[in-house]
NUKOL-638631 format. One record per residue: residue number from 0; residue in one letter; x, y, z of N, C-alpha, C in turn. Coordinates in Angstrom, 3 decimals. Example, Ala and Ser with C-alpha at 12.3 -4.5 7.8 and 13.67 -1.06 7.14 Angstrom:
BEGIN
<rec><k>0</k><r>A</r><n_east>13.190</n_east><n_north>-5.690</n_north><n_up>7.800</n_up><ca_east>12.300</ca_east><ca_north>-4.500</ca_north><ca_up>7.800</ca_up><c_east>13.200</c_east><c_north>-3.300</c_north><c_up>7.800</c_up></rec>
<rec><k>1</k><r>S</r><n_east>12.850</n_east><n_north>-2.250</n_north><n_up>7.080</n_up><ca_east>13.670</ca_east><ca_north>-1.060</ca_north><ca_up>7.140</ca_up><c_east>12.900</c_east><c_north>0.030</c_north><c_up>7.870</c_up></rec>
END
This chain:
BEGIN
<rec><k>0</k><r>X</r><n_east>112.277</n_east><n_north>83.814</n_north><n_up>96.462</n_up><ca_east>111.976</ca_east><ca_north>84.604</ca_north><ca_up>97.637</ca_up><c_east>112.075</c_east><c_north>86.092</c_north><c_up>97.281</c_up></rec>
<rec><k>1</k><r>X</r><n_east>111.216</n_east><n_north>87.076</n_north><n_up>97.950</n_up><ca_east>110.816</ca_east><ca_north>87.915</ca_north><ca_up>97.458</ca_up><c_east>111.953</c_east><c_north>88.912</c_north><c_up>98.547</c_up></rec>
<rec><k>2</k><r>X</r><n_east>113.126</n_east><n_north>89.847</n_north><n_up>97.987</n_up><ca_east>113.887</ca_east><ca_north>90.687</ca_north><ca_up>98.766</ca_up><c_east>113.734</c_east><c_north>91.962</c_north><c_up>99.080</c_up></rec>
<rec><k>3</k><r>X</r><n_east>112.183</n_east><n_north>92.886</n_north><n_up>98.255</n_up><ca_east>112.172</ca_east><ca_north>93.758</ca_north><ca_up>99.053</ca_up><c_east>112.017</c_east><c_north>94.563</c_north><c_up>97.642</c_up></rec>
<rec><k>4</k><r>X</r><n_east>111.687</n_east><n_north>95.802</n_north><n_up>97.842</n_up><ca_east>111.733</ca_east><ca_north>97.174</ca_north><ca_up>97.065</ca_up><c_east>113.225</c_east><c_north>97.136</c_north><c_up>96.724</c_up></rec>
<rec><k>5</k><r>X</r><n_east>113.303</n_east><n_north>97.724</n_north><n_up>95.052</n_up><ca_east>114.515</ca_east><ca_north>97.863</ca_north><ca_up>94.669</ca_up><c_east>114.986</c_east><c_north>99.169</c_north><c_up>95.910</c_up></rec>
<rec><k>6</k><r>X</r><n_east>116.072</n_east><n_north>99.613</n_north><n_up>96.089</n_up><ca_east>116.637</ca_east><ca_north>101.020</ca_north><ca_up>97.141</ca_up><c_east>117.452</c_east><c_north>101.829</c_north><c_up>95.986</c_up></rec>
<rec><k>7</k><r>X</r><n_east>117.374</n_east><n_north>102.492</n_north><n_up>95.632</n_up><ca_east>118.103</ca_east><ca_north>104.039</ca_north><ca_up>94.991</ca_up><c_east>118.213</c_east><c_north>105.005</c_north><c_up>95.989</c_up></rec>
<rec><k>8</k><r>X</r><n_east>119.752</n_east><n_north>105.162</n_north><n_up>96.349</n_up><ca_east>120.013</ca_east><ca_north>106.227</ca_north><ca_up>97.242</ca_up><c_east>120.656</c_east><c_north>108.023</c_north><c_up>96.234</c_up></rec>
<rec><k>9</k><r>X</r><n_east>120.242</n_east><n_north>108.844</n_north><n_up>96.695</n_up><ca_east>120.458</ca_east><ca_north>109.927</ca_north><ca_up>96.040</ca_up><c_east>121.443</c_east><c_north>110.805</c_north><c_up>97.368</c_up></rec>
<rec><k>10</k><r>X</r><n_east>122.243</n_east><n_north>111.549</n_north><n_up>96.757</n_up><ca_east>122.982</ca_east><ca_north>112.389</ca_north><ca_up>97.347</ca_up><c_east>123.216</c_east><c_north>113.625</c_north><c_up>96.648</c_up></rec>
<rec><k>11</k><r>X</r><n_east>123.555</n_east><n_north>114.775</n_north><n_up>97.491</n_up><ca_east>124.166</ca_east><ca_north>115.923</ca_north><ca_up>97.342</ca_up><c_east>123.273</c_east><c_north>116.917</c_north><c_up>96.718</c_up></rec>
<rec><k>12</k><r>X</r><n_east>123.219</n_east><n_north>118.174</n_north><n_up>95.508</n_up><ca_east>122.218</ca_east><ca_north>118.620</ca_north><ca_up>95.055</ca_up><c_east>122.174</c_east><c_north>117.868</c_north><c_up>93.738</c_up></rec>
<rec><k>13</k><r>X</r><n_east>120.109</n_east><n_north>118.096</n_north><n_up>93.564</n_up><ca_east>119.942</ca_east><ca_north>117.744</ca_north><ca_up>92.718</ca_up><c_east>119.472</c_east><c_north>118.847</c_north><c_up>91.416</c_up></rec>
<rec><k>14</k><r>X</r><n_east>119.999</n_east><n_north>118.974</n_north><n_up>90.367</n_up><ca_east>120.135</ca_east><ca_north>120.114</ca_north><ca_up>89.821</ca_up><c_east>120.208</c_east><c_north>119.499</c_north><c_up>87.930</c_up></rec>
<rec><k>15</k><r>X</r><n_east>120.386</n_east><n_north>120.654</n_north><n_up>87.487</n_up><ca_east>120.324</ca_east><ca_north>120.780</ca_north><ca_up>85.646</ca_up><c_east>121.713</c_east><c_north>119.983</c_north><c_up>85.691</c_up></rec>
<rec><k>16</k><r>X</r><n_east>122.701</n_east><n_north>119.704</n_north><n_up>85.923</n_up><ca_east>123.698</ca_east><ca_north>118.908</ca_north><ca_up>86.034</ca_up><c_east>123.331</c_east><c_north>117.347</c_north><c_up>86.276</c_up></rec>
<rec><k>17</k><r>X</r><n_east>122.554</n_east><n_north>117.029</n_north><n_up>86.787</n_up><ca_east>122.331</ca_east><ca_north>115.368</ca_north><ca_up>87.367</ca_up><c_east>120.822</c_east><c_north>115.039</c_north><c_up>87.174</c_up></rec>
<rec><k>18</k><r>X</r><n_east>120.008</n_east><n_north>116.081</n_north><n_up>87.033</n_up><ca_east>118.641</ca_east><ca_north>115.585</ca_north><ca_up>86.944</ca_up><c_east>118.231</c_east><c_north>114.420</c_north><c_up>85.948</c_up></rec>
<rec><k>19</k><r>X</r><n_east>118.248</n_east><n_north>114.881</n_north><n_up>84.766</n_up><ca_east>118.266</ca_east><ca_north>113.812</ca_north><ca_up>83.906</ca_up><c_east>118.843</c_east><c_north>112.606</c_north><c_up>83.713</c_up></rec>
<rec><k>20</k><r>X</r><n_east>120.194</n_east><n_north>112.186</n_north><n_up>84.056</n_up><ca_east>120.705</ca_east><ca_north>111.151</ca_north><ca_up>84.472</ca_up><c_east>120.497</c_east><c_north>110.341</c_north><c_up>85.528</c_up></rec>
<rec><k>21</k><r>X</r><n_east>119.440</n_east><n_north>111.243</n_north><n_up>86.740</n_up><ca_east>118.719</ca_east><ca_north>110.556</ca_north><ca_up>87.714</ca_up><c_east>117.609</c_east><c_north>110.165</c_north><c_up>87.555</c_up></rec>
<rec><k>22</k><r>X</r><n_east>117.167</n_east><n_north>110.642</n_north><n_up>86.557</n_up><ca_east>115.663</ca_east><ca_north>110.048</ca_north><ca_up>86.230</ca_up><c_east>115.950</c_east><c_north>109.170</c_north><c_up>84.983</c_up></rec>
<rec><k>23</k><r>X</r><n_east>116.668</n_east><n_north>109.235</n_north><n_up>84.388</n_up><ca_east>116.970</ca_east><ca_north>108.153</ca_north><ca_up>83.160</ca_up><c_east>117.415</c_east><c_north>106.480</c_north><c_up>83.905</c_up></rec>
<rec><k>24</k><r>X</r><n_east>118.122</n_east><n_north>106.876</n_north><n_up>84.926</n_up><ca_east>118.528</ca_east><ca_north>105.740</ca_north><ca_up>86.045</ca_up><c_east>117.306</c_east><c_north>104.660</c_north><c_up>86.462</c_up></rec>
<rec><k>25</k><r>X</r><n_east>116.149</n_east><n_north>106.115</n_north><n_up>87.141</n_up><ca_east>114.825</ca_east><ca_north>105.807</ca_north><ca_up>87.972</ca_up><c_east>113.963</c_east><c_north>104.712</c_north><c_up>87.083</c_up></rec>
<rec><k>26</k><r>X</r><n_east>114.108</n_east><n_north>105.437</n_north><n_up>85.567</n_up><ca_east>113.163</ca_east><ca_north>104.701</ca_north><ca_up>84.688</ca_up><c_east>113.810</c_east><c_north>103.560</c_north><c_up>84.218</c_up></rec>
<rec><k>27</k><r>X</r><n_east>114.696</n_east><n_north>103.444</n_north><n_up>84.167</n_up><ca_east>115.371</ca_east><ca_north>102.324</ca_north><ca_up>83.572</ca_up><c_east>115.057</c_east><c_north>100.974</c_north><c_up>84.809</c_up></rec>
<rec><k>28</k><r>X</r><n_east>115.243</n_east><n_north>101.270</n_north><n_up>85.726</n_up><ca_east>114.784</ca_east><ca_north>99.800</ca_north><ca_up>87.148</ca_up><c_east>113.653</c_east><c_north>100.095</c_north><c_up>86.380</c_up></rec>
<rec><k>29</k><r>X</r><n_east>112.566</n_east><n_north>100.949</n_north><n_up>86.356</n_up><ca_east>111.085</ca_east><ca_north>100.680</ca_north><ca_up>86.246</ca_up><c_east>111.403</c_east><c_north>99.874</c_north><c_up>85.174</c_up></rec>
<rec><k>30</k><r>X</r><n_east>111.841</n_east><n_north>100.038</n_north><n_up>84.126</n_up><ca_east>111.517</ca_east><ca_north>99.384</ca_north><ca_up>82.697</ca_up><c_east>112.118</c_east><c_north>98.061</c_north><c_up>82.586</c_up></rec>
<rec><k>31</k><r>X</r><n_east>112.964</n_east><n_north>97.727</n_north><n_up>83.363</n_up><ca_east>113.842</ca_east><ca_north>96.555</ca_north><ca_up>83.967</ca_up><c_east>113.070</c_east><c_north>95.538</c_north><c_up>84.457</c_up></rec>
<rec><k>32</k><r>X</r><n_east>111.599</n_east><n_north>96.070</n_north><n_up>85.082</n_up><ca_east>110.303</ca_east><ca_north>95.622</ca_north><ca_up>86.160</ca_up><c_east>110.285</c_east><c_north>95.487</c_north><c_up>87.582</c_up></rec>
<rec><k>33</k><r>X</r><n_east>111.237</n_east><n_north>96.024</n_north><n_up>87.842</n_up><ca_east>110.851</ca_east><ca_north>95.999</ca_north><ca_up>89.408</ca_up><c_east>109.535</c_east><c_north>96.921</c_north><c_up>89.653</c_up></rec>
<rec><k>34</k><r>X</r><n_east>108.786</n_east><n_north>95.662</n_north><n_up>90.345</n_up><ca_east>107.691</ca_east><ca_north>96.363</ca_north><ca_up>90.964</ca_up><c_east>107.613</c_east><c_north>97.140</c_north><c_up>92.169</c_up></rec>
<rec><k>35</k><r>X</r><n_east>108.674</n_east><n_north>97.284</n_north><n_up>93.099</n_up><ca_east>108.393</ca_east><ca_north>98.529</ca_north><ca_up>94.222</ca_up><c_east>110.189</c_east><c_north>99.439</c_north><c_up>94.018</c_up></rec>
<rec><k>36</k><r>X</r><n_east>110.384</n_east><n_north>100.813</n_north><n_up>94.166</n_up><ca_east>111.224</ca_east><ca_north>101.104</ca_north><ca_up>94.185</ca_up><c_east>111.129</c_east><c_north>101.834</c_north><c_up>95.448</c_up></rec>
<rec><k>37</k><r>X</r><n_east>112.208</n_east><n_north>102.255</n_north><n_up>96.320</n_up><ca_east>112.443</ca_east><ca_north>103.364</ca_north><ca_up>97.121</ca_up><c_east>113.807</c_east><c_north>104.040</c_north><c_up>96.857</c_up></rec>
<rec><k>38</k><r>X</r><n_east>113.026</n_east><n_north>104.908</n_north><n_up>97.077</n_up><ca_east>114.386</ca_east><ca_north>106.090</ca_north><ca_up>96.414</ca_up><c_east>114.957</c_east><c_north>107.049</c_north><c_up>98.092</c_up></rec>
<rec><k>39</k><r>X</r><n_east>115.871</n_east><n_north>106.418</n_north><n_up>98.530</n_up><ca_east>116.293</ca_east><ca_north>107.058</ca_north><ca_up>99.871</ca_up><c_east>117.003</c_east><c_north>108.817</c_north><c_up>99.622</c_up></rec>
<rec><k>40</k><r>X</r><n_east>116.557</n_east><n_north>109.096</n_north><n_up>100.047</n_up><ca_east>116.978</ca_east><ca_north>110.997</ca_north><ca_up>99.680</ca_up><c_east>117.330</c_east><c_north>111.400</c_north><c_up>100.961</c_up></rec>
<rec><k>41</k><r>X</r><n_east>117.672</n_east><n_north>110.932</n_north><n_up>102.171</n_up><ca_east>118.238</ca_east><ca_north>111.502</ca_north><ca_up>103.308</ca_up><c_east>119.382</c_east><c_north>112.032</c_north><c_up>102.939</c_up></rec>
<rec><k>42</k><r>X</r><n_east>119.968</n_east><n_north>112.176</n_north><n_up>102.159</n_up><ca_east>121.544</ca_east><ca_north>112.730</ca_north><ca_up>101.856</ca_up><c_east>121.252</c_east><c_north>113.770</c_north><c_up>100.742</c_up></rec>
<rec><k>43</k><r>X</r><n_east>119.672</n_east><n_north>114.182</n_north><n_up>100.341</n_up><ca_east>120.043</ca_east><ca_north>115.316</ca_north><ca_up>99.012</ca_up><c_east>120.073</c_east><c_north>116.572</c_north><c_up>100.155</c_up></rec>
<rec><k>44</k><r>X</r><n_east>120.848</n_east><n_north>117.365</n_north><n_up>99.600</n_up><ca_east>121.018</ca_east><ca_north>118.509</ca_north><ca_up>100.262</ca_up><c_east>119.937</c_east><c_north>120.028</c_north><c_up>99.451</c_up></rec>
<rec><k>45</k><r>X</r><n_east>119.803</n_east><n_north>119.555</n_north><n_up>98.345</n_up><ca_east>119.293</ca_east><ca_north>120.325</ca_north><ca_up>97.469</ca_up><c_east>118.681</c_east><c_north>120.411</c_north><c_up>96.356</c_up></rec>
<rec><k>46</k><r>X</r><n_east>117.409</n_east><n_north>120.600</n_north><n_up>96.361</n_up><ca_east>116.828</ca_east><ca_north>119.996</ca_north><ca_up>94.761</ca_up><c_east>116.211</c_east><c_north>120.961</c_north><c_up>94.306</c_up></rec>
<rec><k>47</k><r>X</r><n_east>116.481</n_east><n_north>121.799</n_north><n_up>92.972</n_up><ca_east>115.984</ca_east><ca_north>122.701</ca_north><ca_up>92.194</ca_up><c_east>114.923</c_east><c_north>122.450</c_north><c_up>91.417</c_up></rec>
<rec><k>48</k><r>X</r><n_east>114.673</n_east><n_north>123.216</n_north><n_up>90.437</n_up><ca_east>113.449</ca_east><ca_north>123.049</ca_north><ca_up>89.342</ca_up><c_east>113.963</c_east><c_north>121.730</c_north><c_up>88.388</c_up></rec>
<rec><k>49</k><r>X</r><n_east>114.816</n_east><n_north>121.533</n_north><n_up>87.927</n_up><ca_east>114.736</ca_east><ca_north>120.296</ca_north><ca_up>87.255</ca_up><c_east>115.114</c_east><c_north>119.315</c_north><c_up>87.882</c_up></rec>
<rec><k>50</k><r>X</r><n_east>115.367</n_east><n_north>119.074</n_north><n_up>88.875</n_up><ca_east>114.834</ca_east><ca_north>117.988</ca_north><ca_up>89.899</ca_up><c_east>113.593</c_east><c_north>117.620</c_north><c_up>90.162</c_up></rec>
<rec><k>51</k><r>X</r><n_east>112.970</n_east><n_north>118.858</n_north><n_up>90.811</n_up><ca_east>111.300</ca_east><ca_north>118.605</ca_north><ca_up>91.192</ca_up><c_east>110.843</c_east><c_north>118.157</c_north><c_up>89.937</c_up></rec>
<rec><k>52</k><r>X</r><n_east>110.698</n_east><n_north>118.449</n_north><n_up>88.814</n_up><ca_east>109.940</ca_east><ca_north>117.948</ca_north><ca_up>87.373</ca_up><c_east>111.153</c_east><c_north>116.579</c_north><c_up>87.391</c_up></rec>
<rec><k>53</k><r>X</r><n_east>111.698</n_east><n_north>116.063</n_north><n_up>87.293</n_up><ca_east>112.519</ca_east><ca_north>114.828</ca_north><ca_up>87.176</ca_up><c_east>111.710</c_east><c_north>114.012</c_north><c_up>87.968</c_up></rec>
<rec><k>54</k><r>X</r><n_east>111.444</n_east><n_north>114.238</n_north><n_up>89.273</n_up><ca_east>110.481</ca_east><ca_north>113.118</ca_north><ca_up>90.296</ca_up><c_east>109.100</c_east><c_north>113.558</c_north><c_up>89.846</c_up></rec>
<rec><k>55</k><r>X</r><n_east>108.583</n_east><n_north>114.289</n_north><n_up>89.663</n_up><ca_east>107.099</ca_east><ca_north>114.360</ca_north><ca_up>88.897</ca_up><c_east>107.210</c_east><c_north>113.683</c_north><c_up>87.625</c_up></rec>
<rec><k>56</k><r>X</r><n_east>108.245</n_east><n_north>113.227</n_north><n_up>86.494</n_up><ca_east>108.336</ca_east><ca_north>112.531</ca_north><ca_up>85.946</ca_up><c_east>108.208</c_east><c_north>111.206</c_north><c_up>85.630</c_up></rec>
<rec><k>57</k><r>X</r><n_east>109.545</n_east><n_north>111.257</n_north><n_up>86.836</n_up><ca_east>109.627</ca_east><ca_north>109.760</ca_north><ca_up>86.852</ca_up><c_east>108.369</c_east><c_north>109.365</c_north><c_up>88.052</c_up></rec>
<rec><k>58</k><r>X</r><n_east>107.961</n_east><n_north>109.789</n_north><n_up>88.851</n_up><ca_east>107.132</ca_east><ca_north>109.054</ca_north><ca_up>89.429</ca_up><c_east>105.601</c_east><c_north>109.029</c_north><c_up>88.266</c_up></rec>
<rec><k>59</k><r>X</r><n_east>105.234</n_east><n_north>109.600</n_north><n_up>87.598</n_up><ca_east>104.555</ca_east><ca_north>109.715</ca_north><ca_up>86.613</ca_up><c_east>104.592</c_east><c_north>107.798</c_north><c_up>85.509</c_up></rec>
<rec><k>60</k><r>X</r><n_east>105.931</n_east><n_north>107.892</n_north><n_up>85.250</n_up><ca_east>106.111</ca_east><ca_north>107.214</ca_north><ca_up>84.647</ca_up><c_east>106.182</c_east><c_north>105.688</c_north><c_up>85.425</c_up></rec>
<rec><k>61</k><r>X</r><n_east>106.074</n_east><n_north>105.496</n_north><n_up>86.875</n_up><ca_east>106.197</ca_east><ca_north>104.724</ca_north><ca_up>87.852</ca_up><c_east>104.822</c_east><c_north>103.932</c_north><c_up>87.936</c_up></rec>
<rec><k>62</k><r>X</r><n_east>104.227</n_east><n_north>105.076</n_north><n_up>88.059</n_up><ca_east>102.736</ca_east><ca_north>105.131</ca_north><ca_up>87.747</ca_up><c_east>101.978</c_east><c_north>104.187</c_north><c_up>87.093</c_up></rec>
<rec><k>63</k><r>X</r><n_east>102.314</n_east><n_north>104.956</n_north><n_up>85.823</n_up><ca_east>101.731</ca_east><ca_north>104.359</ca_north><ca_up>84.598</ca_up><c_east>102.436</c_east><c_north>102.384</c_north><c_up>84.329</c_up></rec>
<rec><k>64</k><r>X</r><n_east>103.713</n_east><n_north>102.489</n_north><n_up>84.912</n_up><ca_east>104.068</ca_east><ca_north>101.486</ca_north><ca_up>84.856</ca_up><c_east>103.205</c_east><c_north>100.008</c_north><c_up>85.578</c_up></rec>
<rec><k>65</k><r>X</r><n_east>102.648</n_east><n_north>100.473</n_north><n_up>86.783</n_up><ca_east>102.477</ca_east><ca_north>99.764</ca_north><ca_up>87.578</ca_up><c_east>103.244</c_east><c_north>99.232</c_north><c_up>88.759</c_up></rec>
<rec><k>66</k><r>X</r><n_east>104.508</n_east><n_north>100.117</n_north><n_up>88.618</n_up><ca_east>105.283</ca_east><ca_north>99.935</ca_north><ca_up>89.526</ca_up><c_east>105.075</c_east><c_north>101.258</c_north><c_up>91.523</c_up></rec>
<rec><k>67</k><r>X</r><n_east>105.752</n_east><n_north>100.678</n_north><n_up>92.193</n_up><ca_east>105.566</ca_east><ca_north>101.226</ca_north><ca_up>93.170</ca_up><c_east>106.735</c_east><c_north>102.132</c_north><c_up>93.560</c_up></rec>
<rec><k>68</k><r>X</r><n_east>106.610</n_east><n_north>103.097</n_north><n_up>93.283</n_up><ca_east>107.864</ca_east><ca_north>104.341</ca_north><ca_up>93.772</ca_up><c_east>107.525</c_east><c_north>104.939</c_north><c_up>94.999</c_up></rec>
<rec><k>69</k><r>X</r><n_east>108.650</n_east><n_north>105.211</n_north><n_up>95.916</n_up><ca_east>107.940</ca_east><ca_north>105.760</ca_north><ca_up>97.094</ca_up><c_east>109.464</c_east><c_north>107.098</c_north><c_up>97.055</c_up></rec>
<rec><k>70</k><r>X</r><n_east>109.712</n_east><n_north>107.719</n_north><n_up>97.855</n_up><ca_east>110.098</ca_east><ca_north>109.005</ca_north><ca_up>97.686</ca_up><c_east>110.329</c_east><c_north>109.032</c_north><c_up>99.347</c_up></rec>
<rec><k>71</k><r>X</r><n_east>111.705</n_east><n_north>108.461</n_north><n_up>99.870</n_up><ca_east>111.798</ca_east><ca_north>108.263</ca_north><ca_up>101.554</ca_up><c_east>112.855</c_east><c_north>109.180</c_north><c_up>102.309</c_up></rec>
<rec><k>72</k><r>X</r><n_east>112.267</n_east><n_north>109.576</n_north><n_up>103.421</n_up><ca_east>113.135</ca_east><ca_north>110.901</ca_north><ca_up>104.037</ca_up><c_east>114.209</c_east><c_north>112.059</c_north><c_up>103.394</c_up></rec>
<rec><k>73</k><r>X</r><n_east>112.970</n_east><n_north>112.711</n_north><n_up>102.805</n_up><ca_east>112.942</ca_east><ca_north>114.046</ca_north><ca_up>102.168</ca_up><c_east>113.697</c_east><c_north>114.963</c_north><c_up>103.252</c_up></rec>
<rec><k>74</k><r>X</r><n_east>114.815</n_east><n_north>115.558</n_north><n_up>102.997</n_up><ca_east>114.832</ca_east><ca_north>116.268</ca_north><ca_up>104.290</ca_up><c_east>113.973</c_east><c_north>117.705</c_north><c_up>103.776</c_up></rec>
<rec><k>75</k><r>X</r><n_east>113.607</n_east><n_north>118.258</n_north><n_up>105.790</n_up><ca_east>112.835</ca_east><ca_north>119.345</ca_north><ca_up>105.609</ca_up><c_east>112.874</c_east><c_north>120.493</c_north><c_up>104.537</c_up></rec>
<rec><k>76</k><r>X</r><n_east>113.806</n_east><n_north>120.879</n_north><n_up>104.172</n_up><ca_east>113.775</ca_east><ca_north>122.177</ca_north><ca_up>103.423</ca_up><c_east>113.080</c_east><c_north>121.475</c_north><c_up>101.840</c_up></rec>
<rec><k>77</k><r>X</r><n_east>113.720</n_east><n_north>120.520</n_north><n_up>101.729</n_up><ca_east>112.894</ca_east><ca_north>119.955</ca_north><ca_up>100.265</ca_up><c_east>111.581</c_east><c_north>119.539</c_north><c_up>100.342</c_up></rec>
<rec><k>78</k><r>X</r><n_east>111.063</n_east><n_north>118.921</n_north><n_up>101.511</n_up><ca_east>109.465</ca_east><ca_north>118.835</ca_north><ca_up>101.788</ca_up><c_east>108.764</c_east><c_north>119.971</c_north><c_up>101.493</c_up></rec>
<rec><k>79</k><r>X</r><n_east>109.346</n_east><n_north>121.344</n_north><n_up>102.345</n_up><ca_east>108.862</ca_east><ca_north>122.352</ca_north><ca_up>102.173</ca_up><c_east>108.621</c_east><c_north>123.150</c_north><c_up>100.622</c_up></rec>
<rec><k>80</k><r>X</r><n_east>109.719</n_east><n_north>122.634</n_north><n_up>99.725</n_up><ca_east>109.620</ca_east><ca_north>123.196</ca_north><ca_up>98.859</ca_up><c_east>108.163</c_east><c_north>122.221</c_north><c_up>97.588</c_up></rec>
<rec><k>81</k><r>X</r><n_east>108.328</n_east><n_north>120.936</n_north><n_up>98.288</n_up><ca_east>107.328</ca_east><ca_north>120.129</ca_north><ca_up>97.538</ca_up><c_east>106.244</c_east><c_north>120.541</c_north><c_up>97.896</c_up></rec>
<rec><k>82</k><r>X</r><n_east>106.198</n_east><n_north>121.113</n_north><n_up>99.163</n_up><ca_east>104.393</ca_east><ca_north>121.651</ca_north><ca_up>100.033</ca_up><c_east>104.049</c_east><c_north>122.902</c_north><c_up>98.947</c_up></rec>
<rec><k>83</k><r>X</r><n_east>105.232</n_east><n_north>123.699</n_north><n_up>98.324</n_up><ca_east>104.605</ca_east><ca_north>124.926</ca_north><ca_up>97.953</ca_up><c_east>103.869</c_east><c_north>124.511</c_north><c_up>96.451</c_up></rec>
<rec><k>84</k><r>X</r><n_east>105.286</n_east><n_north>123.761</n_north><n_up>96.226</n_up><ca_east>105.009</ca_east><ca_north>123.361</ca_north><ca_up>94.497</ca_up><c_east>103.840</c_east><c_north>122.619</c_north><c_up>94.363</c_up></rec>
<rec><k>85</k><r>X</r><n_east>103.133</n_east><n_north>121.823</n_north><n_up>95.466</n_up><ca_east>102.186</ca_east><ca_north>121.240</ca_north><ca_up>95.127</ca_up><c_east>102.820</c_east><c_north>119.452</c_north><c_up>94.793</c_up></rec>
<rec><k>86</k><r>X</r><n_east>104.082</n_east><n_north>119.160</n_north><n_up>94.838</n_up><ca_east>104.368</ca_east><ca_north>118.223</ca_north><ca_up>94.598</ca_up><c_east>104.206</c_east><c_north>117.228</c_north><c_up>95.833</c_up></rec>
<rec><k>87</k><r>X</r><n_east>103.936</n_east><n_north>117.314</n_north><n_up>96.429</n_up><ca_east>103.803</ca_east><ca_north>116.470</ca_north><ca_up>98.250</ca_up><c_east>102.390</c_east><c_north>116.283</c_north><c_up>97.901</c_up></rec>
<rec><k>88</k><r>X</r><n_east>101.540</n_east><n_north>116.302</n_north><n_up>97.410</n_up><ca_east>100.253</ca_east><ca_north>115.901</ca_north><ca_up>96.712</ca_up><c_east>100.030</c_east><c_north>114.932</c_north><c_up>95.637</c_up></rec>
<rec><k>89</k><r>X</r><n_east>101.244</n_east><n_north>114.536</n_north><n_up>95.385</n_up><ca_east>101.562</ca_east><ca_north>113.967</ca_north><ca_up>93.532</ca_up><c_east>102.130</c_east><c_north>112.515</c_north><c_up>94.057</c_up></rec>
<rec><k>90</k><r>X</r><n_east>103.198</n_east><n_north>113.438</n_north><n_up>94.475</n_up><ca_east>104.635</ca_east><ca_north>111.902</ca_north><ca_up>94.673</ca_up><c_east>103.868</c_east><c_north>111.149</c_north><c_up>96.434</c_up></rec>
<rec><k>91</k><r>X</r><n_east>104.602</n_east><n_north>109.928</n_north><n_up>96.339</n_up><ca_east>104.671</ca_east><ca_north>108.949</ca_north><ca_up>97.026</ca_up><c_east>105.373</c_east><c_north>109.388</c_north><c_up>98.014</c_up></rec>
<rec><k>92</k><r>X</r><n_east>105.225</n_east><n_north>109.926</n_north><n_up>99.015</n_up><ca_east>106.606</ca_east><ca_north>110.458</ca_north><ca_up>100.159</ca_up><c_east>106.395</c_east><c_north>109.321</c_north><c_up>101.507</c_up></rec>
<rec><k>93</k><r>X</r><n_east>107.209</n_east><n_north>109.334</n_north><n_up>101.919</n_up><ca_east>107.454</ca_east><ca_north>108.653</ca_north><ca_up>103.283</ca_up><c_east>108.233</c_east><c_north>109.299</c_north><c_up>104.334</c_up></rec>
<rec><k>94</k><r>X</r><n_east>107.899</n_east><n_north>109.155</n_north><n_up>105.647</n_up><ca_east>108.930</ca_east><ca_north>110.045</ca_north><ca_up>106.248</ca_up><c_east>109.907</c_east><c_north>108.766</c_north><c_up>106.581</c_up></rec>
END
């Protein structure tokens, strides 16, 4: 029986401190095979430049996998910052 999209919940900021260990995480379920992931982000408070390239990454690499990444309740200030970067065009978002 089939239980659903793997869930990865993220918290607090995401920054040069945690980025890479969050996307080394992300890819590792992909490479594991789960075919749908959701990554719940209602709790990041803050995501810098190597964050935003970490989810352009890993969803990149989601991609190519064949797997399904989705990117779920972004809060506003980080949407906004994906609207400028051009990344809300790329990634999988959900509200």
């Amino acid at each position: 029986m089939d239980s659903g999209p793997t869930k990865f919940h993220l918290r607090g900021d995401i920054d040069v401190t945690n980025a890479a260990t969050i996307g080394d995480d992300l890819t590792g379920l992909v490479d594991e095979g789960h075919p749908a992931i959701v990554v719940d982000c209602s709790d990041i408070t803050f995501v810098e430049s190597r964050g935003l390239a970490m989810m352009a990454r890993v969803q990149r690499f989601a991609d190519d996998a064949g797997c399904s990444l989705t990117w779920r309740a972004l809060p506003v200030d980080v949407l906004r910052t994906m609207h400028v970067t051009g990344l809300d065009r790329y990634l999988r978002i959900e509200a």
